[in-house]
TIFIVO-673033 format. One record per residue: residue number from 1; residue in one letter; z, x, y of N, C-alpha, C, O in turn. Coordinates in steps of 0.1 Angstrom, whole numbers. Atoms other than C-alpha are relative to their C-alpha. Last residue first. Layout:
N
   fidren   loza     n.w     n.u     n.v    ca.w    ca.u    ca.v     c.w     c.u     c.v     o.w     o.u     o.v
      NUM      a       Z       X       Y       Z       X       Y       Z       X       Y       Z       X       Y
...
//
This chain:
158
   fidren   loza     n.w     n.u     n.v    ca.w    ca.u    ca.v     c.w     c.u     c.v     o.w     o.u     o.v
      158      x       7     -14      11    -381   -1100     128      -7      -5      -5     -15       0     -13
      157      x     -12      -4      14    -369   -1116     160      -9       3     -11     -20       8      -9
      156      x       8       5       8    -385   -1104     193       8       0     -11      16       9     -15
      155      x      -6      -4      12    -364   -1099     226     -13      -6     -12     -22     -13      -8
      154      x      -4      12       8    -375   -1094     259       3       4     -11       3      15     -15
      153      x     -11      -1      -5    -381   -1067     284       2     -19      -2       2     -29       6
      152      x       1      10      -8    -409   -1045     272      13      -5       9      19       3      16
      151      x     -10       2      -7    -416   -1013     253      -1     -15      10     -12     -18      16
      150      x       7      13      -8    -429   -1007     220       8       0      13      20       3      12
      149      x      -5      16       1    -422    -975     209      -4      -7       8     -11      -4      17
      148      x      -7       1       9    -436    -936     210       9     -11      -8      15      -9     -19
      147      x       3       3      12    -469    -946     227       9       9      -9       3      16     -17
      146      x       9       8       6    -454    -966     252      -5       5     -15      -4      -1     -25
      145      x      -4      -2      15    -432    -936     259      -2     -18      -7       5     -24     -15
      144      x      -9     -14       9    -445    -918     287       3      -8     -13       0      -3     -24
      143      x       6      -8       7    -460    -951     300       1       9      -9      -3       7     -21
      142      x      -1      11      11    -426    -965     312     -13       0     -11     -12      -4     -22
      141      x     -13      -4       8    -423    -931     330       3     -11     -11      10     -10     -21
      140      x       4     -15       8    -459    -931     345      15      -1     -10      13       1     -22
      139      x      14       4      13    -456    -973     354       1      14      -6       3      14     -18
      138      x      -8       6      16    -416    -959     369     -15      -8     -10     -13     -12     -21
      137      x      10      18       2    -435    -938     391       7      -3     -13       8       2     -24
      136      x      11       0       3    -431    -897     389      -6     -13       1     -18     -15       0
      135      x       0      10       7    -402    -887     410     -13      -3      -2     -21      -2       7
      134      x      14      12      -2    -403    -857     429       3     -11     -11      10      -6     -21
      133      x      10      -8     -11    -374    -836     431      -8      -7       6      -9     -10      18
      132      x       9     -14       3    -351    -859     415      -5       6      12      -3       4      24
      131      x      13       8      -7    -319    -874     432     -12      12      -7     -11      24      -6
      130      x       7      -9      -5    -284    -873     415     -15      -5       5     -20     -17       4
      129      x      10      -8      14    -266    -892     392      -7      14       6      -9      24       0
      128      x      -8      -3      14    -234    -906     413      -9       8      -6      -4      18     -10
      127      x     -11      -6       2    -251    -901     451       7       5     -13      11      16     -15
      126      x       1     -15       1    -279    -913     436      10       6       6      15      14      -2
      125      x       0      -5       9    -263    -944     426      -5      13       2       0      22      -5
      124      x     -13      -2       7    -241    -951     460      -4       8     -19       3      16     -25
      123      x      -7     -10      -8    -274    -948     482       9       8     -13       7      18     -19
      122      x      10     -15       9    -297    -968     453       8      13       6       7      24       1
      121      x       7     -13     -11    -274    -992     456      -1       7      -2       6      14      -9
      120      x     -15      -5       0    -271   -1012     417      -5       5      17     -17       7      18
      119      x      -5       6     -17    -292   -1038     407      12       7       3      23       4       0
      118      x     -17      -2      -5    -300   -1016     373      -2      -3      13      -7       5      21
      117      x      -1     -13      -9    -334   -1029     362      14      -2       1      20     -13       0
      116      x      -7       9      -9    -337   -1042     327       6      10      16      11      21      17
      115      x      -2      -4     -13    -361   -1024     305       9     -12       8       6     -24       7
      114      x       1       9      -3    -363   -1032     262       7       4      17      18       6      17
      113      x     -10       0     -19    -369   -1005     249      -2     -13       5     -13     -19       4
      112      x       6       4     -15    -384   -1017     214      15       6      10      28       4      10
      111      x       9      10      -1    -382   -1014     173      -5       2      18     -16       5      21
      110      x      -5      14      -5    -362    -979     181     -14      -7      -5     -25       0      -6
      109      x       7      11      -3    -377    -947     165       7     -13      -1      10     -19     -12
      108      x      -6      12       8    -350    -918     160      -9     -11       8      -6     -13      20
      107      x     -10      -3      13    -367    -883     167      11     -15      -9      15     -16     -21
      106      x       4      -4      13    -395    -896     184       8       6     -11       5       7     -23
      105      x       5       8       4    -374    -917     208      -8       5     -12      -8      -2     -22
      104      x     -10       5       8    -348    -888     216      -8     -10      -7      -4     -12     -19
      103      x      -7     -10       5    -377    -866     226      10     -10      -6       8     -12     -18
      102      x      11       2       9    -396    -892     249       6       6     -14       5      -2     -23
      101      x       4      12       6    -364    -903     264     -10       5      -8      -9       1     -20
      100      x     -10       2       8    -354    -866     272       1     -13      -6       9     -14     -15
       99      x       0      -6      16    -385    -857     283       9      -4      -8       7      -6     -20
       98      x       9       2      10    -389    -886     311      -1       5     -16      -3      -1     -26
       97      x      -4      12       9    -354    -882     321     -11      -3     -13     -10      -6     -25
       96      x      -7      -6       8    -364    -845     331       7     -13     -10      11     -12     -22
       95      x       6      -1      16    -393    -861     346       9       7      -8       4      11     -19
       94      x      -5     -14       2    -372    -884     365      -9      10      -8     -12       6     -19
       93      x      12      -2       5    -390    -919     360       4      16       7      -6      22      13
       92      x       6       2       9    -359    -933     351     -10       9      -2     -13      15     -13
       91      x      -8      -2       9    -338    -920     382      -8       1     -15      -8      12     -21
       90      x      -3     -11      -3    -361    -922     409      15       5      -9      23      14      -5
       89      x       5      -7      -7    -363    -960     407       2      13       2      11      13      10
       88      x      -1      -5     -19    -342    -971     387      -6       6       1      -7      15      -7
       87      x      12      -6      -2    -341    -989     344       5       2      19      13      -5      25
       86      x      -2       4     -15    -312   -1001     328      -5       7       5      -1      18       2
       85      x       4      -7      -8    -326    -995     289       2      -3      19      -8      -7      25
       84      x       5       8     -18    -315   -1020     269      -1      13      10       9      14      16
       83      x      -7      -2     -12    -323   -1003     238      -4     -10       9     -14     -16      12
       82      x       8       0     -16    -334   -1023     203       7       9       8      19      12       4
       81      x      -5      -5     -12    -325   -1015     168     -11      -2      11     -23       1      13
       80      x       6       0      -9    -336   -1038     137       9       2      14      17      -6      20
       79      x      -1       7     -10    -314   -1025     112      -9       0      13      -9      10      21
       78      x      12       7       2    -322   -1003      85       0     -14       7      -7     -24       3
       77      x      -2      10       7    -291    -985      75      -9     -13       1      -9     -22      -7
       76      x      -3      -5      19    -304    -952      87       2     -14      -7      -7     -17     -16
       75      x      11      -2       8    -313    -973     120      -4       8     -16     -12       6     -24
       74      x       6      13      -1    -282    -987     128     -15       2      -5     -21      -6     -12
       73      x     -11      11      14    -259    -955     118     -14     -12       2     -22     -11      -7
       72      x       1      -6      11    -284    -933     146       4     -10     -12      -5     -15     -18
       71      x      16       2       4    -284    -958     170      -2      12     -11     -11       9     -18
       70      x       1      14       2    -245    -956     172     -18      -4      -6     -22     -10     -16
       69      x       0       2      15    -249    -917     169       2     -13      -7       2     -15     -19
       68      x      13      -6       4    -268    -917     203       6      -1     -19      -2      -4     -28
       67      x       7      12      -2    -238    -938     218     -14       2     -11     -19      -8     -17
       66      x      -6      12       7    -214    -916     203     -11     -15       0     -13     -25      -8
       65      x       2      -4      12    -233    -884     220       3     -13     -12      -3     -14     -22
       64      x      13       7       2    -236    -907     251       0       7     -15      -5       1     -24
       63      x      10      -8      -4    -198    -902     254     -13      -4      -8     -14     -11     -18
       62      x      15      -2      15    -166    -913     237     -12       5      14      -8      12      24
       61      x       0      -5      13    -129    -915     250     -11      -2      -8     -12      -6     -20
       60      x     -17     -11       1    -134    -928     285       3       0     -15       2     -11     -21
       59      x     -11       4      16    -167    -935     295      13      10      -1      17      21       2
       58      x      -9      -8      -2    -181    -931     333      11      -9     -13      20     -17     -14
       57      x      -6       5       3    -209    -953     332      15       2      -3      22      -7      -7
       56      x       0      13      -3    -229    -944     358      13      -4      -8      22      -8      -1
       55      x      -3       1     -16    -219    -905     360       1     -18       6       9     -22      14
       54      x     -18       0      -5    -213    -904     323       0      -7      20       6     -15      26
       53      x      -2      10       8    -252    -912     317      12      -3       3      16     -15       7
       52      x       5      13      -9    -265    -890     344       5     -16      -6       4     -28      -1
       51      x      -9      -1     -16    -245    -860     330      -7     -14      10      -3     -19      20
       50      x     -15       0       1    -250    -871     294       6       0      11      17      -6      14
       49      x      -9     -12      -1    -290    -872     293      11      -4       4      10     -13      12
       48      x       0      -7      16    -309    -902     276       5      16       3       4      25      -5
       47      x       9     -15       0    -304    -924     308       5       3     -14      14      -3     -21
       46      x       7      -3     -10    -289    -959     318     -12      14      -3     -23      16       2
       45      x       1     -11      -7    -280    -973     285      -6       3      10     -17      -2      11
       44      x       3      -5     -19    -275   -1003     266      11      14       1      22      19      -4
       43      x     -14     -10      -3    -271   -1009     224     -14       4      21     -25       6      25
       42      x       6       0     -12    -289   -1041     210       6      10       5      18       8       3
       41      x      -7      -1     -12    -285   -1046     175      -6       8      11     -16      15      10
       40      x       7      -5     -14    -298   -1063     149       8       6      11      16      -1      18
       39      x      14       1       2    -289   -1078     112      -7      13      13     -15      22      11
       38      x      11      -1     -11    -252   -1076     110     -16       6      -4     -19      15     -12
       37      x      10      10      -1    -237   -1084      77      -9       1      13     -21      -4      13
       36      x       0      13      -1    -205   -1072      72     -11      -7       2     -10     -19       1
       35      x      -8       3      16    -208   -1037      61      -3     -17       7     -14     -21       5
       34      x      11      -2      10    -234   -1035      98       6      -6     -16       1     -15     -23
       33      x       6      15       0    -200   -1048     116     -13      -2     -12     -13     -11     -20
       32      x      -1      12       7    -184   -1023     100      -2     -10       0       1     -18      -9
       31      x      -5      -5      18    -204    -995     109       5      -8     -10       1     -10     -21
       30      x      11       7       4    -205   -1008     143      -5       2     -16     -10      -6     -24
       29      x       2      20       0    -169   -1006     148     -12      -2      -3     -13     -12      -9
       28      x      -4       2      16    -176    -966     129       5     -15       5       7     -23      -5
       27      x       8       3      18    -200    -959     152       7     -10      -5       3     -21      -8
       26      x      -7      -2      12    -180    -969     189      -4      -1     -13      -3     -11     -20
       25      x      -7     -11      -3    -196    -965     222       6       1     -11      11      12     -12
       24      x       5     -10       9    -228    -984     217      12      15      -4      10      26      -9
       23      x      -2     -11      -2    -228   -1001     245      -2      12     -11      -8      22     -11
       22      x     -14      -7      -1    -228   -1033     228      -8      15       7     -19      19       3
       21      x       2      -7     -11    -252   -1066     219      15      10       8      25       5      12
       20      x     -13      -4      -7    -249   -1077     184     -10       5      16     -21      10      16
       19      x       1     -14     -11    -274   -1094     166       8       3       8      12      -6      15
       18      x     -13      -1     -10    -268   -1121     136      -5      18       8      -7      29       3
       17      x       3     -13      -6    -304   -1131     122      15       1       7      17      -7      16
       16      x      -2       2     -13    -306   -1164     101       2      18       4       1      27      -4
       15      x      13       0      -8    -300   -1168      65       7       0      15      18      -3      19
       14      x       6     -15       2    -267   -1159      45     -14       1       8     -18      12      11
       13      x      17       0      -6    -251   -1189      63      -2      15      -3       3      24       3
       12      x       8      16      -2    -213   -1200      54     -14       3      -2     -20      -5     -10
       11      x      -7       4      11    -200   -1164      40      -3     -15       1      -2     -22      -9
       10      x       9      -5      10    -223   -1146      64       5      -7     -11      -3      -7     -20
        9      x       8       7      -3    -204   -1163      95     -11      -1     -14     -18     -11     -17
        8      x       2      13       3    -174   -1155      80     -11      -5       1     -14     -13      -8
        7      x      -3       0      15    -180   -1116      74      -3     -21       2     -12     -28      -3
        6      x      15      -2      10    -199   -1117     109       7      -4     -15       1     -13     -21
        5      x       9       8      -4    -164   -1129     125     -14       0      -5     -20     -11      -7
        4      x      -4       9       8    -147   -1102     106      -6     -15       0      -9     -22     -10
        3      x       5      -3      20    -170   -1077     115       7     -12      -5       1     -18     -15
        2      x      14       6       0    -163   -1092     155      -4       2     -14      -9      -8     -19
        1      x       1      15      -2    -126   -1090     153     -15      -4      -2     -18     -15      -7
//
């Protein structure tokens, strides 16, 4: 429904920027949104490892690997990719989160993280994800990867 809805929109107005905002759980829907015309997309996440990722968002027939090959397809095809990144205290600035953001970001460079904090209880989420050792500071962990992408927590058009 949505590719088809780009197909029209692109068939009145070839200017202008169409951007999706999605999870990221399904390539091959985004696959054809991209065929149709999409310009940008936005794909959210809490973490860049699987067991902290499942725990929040507890997907059913796909997994952060799906999410990770969603930004893969959007940047091969040359689409301005953003993350929303739902950002926590003692989760984000994990340093095992730390590597594994810095690490997926230099291997596929987003335009921008874009941070949004997760209003979630912090009881009920570490309970789900777990609690680091030490935690480093969400400035050290939004640092960390300043200088592999831009990071903020807005949007910029092209």
């Amino acid at each position: 429904a949505i590719a088809r809805a780009i197909e029209l929109i692109r068939q009145s107005a070839a200017n202008g920027t169409i951007n999706l905002n999605t999870n990221g759980s399904m390539p091959s829907a985004l696959e054809r949104c991209i065929e149709a015309g999409l310009d940008a997309v936005r794909i959210s996440l809490n973490s860049f490892r699987p067991r902290v990722y499942a725990a929040y968002y507890r997907p059913r027939g796909y997994g952060l690997d799906e999410v990770f090959q969603s930004v893969r397809i959007a940047i091969s095809r040359k689409l301005r990719v953003s993350l929303n990144l739902l950002t926590h205290p003692g989760v984000t600035d994990d340093e095992e989160e730390i590597a594994a953001m810095r690490a997926f970001l230099r291997r596929w460079p987003v335009a921008m993280v874009q941070t949004r904090t997760l209003n979630i209880d912090p009881t009920r989420y570490f309970e789900a994800v777990g609690r680091p050792r030490e935690p480093l500071g969400m400035r050290r962990a939004l640092d960390a990867i300043r200088d592999v992408t831009r990071v903020g927590n807005f949007t910029h058009t092209h």
